[in-house]
C-alpha positions in Angstrom: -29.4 13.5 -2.3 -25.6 13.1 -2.2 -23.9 10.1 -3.6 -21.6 7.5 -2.6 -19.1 6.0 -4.6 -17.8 2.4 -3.7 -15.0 1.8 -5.4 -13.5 -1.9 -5.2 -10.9 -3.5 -6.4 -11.2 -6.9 -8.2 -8.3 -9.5 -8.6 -9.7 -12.9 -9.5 -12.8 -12.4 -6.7 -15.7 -14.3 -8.6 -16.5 -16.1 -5.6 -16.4 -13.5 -3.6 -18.5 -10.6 -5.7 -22.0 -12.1 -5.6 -21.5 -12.3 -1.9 -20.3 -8.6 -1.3 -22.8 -7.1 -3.6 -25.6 -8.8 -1.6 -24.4 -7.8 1.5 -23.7 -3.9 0.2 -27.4 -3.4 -1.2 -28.4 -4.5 2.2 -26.2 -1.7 3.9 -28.0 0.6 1.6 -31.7 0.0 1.8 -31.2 -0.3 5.5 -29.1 2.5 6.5 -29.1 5.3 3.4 -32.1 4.5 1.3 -33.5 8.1 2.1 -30.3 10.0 2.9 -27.7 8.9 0.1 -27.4 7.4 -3.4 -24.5 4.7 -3.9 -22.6 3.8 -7.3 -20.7 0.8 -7.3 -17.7 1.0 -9.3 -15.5 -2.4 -9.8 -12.0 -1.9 -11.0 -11.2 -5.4 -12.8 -7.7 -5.6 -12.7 -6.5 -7.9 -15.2 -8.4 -11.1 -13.8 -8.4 -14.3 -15.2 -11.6 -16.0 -13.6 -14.6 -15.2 -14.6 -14.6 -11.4 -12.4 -15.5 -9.4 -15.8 -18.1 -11.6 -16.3 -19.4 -11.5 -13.0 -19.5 -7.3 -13.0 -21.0 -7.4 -16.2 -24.6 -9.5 -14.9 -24.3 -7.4 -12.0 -24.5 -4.3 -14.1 -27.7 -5.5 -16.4 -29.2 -5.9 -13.3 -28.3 -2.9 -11.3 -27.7 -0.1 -13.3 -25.8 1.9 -10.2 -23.0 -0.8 -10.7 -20.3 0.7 -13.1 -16.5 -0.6 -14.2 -13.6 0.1 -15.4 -11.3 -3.3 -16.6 -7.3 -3.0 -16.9 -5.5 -4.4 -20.2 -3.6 -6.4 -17.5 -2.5 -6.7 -14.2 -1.5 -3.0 -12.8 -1.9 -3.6 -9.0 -4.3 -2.6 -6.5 -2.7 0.8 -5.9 -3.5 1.5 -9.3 -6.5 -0.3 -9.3 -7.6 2.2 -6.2 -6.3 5.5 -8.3 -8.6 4.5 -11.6 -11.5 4.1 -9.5 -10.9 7.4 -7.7 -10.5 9.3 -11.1 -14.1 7.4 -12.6 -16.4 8.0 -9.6 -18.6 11.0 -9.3 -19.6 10.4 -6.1 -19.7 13.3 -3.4 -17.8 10.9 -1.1 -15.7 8.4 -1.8 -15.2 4.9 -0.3 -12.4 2.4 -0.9 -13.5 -1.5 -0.1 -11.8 -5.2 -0.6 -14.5 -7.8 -2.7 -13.7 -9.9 -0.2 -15.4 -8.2 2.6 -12.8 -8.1 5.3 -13.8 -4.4 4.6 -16.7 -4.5 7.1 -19.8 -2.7 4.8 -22.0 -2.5 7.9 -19.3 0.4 9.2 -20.1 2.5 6.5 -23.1 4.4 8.2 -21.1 5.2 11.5 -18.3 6.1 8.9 -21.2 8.7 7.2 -22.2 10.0 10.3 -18.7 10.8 11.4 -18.3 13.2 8.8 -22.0 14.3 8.2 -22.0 15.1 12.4 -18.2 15.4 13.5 -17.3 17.3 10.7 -14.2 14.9 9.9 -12.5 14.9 5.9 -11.8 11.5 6.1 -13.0 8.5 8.4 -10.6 5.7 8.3 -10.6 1.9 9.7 -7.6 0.1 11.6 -7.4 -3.6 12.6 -6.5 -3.6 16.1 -6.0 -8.1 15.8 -4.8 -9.9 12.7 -6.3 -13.2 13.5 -6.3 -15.5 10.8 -2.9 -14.8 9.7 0.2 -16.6 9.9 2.3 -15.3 13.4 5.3 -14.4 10.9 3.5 -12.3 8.9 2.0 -10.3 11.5 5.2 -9.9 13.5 6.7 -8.3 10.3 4.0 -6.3 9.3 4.1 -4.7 13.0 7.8 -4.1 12.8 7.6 -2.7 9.0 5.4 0.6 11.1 7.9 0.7 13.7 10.3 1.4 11.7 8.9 3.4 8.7 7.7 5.7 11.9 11.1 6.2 13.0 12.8 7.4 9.6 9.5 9.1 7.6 7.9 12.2 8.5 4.4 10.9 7.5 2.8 9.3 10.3 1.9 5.5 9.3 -0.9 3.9 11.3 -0.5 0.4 12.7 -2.9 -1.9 11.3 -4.4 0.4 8.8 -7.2 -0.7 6.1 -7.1 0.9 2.6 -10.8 1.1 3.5 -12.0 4.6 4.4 -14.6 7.1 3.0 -13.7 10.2 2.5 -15.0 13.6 0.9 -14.7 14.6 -3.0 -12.0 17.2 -1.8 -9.9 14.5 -0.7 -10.0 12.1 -3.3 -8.8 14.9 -5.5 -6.2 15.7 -3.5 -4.6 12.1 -4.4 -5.7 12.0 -7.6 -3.6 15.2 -7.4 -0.8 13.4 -7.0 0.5 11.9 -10.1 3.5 9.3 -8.7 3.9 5.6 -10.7 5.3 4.0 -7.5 2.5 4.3 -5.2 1.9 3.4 -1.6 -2.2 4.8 -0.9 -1.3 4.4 2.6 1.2 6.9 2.6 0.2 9.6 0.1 -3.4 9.6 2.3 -1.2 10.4 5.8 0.9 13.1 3.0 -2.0 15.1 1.9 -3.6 15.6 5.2 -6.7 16.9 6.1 -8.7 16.4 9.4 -9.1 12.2 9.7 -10.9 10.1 12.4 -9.9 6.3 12.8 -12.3 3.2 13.7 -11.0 0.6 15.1 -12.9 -3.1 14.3 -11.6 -6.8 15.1 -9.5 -8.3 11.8 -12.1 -10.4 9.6 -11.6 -13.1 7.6 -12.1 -13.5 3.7 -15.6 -14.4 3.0 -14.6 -16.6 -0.4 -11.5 -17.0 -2.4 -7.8 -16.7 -1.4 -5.7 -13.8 -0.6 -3.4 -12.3 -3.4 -0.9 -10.9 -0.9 2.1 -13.4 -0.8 4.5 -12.6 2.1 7.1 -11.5 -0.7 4.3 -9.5 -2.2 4.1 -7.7 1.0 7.8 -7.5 0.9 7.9 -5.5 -1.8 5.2 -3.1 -1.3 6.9 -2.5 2.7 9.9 -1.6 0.3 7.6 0.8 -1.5 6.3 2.3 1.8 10.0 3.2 2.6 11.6 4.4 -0.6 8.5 6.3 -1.6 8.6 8.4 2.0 11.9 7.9 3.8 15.5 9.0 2.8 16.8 7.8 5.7 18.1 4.7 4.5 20.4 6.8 1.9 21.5 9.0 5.1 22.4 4.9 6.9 24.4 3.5 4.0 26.3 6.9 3.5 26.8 6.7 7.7 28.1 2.8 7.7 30.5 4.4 4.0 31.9 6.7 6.6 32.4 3.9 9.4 34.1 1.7 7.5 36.9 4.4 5.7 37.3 5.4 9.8 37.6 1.9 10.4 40.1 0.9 7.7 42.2 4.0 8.3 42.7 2.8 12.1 43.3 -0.4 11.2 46.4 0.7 8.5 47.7 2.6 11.5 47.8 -0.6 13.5 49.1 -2.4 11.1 52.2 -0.3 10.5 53.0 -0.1 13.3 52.7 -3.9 14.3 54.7 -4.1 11.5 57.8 -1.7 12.5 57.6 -3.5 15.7 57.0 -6.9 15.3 58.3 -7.4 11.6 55.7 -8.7 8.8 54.5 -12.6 9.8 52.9 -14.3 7.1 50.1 -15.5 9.5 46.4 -13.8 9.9 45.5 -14.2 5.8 42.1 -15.7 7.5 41.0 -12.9 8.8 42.3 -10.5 6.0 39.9 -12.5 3.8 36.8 -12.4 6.1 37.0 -8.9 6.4 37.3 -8.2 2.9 34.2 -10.2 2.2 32.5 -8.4 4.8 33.6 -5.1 3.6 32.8 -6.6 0.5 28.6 -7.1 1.9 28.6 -3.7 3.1 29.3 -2.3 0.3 26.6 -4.2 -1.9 24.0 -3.5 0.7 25.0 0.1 0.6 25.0 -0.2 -3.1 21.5 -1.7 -3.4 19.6 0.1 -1.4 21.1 3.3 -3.8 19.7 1.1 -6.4 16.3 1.1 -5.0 15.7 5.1 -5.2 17.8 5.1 -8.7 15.2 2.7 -9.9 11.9 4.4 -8.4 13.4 7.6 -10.6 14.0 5.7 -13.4 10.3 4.3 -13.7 8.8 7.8 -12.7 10.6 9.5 -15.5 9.2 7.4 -18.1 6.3 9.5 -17.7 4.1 6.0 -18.2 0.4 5.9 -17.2 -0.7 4.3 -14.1 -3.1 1.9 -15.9 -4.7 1.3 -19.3 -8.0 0.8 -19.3 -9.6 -2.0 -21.8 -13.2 -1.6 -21.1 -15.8 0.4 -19.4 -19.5 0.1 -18.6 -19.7 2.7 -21.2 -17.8 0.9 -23.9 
């Protein structure tokens, strides 16, 4: 039989472990106990509950439970990669512990490829209930936009949860980027995909690790990592403003040769310079943002370190 690899990502999810192992050995017996063998591989990423602990009694119980644990904190996208280069699976799965990753769509995920003939079968949220209104209205903006300036199509309310086959899990693997955004690199390498659609789902246990500045920063990811666009915008609104200023020293000349040089209007002298002034910054930082990403990926540093496996 072919195997399954379940690759999840653990950040402080001891409550919510026990809960999603149960309900994942139910998915098996009942749905692939004759057709497909499962690992489970748990990427500890630097927690600091009891998670490691947890994975280890779930391992001298089960012996298709494996893991790899970080020195520290790398991030889930990094979290996702380690787990993708460990598993040996024939197809690969990516989950959440806290099983707003539906496990009982796994099967119709299985039969899409095993029937339909699909690389990759992967899940969208068409609600977001349970999360705050602000948050949702942003995230839905953030794929507007990153669809209007990147070439890589971005899915609205896509999951990191999909399963997919060995081919295409190497294909990312492939891909050897610090600054990652899965969601992206995924739509970049291609192959044929199907999407599910399923209702949003609330945590099952514990609390979500994705702050709303989190979030922020990771949207900024998305964007740097697969859009040039805002360089082409702040070189665009560089090229306004010297238009701009170069009209306006016309004017004034020539308001000056007519009218003489009044002392008045040193109000609105200053509020253009500080806006000028703001442009400028913004046009400045968003240079920044690129320079940086370059400056972390040629340190050449690795992704993750690992501490501990189920084999050390």
């Amino acid at each position: 039989m072919e195997k399954i690899s379940v690759i999840v990502s653990c950040y402080n999810e001891e409550k919510a472990l026990p809960l999603f192992y149960e309900e994942m050995e139910r998915v098996r017996k009942e749905e692939f106990e004759e057709i497909a063998e499962f690992e489970y591989i748990f990427v500890n990423d630097g927690s600091k509950d009891n998670t490691l602990e947890i994975i280890k009694k779930l391992r001298e119980r089960d012996e298709k439970v494996r893991y790899v644990s970080f020195s520290r904190n790398f991030g889930k996208e990094a979290a996702m990669y380690a787990g993708m280069e460990v598993a040996k699976g024939d197809l690969v799965t990516l989950m959440d512990a806290d099983l707003q990753d539906p496990p009982s769509l796994l099967k119709k995920m299985y039969d899409v490829i095993k029937v339909e003939g699909y690389d990759t079968v992967a899940t969208r949220r068409v609600t977001r209930k349970g999360e705050p209104p602000i948050r949702s209205f942003c995230a839905r903006m953030f794929y507007k936009i990153i669809n209007k300036i990147s070439d890589i199509e971005m899915v609205d309310g896509a999951r990191d949860y999909r399963l997919m086959k060995r081919q295409v899990a190497d294909a990312i693997i492939s891909l050897k980027e610090y600054n990652r955004y899965s969601k992206g690199l995924f739509s970049f390498v291609g192959f044929s995909t199907k999407w599910i659609e399923y209702e949003n789902v609330e945590r099952i246990a514990g609390e979500t690790k994705w702050s709303f500045w989190k979030l922020f920063k990771y949207a900024l990811e998305g964007i740097t990592a697969f859009s040039t666009t805002p360089l082409i915008l702040s070189s665009l609104l560089g090229i306004i403003f010297c238009i701009a200023a170069f009209i306006a020293i016309i004017l004034i000349v020539i308001r000056t040769l007519i009218y003489g040089d009044p002392t008045s209007g040193w109000p609105s002298l200053v509020c253009i310079i500080v806006f000028v002034s703001g442009v400028q910054l913004f046009t400045i930082g968003i240079i920044g943002q690129y320079l940086s990403k370059t400056y972390l990926e040629v340190k050449k540093r690795p992704i993750y370190i690992i501490k501990e496996t189920e084999e050390n």
